[in-house]
PLY file of the C-alpha trace (Angstrom):
ply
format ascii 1.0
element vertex 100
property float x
property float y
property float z
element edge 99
property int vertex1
property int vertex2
end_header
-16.52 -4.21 2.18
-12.57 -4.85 1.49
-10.66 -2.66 -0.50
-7.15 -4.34 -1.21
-4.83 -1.58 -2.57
-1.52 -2.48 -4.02
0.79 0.65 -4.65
3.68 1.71 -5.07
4.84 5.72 -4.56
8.68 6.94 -4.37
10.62 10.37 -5.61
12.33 10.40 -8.67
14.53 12.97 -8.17
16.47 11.84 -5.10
19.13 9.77 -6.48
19.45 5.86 -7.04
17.88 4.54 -3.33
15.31 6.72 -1.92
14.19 3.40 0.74
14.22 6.77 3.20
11.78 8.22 1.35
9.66 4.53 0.76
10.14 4.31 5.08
8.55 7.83 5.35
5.36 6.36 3.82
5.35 2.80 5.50
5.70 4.75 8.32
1.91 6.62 7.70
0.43 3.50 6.65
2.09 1.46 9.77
0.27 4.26 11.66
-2.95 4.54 9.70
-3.88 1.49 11.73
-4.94 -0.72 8.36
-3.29 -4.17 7.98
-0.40 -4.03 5.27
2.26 -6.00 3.59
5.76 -4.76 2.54
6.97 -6.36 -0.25
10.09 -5.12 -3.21
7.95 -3.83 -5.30
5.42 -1.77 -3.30
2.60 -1.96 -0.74
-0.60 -3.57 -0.02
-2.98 -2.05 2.62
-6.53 -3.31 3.20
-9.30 -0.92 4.25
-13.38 -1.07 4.56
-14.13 1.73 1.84
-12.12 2.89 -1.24
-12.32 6.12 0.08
-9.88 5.12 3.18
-7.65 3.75 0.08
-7.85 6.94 -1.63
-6.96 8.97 1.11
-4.17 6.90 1.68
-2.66 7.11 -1.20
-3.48 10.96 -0.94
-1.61 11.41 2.47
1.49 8.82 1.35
1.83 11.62 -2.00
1.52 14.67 1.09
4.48 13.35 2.73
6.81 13.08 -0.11
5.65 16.55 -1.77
6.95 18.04 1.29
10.66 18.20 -0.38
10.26 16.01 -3.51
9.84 17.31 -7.27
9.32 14.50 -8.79
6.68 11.62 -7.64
6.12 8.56 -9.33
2.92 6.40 -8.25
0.99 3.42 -9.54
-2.18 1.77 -7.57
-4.13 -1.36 -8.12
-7.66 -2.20 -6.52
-9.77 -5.10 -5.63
-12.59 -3.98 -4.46
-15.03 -6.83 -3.23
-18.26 -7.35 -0.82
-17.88 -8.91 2.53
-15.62 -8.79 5.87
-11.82 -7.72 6.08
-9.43 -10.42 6.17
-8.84 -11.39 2.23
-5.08 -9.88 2.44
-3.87 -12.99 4.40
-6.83 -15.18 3.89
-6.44 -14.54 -0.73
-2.47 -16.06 0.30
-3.32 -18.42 2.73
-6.17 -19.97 0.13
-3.17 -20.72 -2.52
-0.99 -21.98 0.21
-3.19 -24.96 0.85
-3.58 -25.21 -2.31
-0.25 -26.15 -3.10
0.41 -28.14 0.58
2.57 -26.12 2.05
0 1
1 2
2 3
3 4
4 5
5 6
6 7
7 8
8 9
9 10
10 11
11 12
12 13
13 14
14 15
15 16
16 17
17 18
18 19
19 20
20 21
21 22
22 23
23 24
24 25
25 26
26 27
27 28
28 29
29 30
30 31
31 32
32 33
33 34
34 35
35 36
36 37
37 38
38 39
39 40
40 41
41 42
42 43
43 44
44 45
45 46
46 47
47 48
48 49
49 50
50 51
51 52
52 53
53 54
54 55
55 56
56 57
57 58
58 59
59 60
60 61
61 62
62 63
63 64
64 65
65 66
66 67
67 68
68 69
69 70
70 71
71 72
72 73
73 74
74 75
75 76
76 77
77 78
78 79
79 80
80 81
81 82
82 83
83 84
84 85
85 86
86 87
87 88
88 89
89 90
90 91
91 92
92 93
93 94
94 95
95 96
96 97
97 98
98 99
């Protein structure tokens, strides 16, 4: 199975930039071991079960409630059959696609 899991999870009571606080949880999913892409406007991890997503999403809201009031968080899932590998094989697909 491959869970694709785009969120997005920041403090809203820390001011205008809180990237410290977005680094804090790249930082757990860099070290969760699951492959991931950074982009402006949140995260997208891949994992074999939605219960790896879940938890996750669980320990990225942990690490903020440590010292944050106020946590804002969104997640999107595609859940699908089959072997790991659609978060670079779903872009590369469109890529040929369009020749580049």
């Amino acid at each position: 199975m491959s869970v694709l899991m785009e969120f997005a999870i920041f403090p809203t009571d820390k001011g205008e930039s809180v990237s410290a606080y977005v680094a804090r949880v790249i930082r757990l999913v860099k070290e969760s071991g699951h492959p991931y892409q950074l982009t402006a406007m949140g995260t997208i991890v891949e994992t074999e079960t939605m219960a790896a997503a879940t938890e996750l999403l669980n320990q990225a809201y942990a690490a903020l409630a440590e010292d944050c009031n106020r946590i804002y968080a969104a997640a999107k899932f595609d859940v699908r059959t089959g072997p790991l590998g659609r978060l670079a094989a779903k872009v590369r697909a469109v890529e040929e696609k369009l020749g580049s």
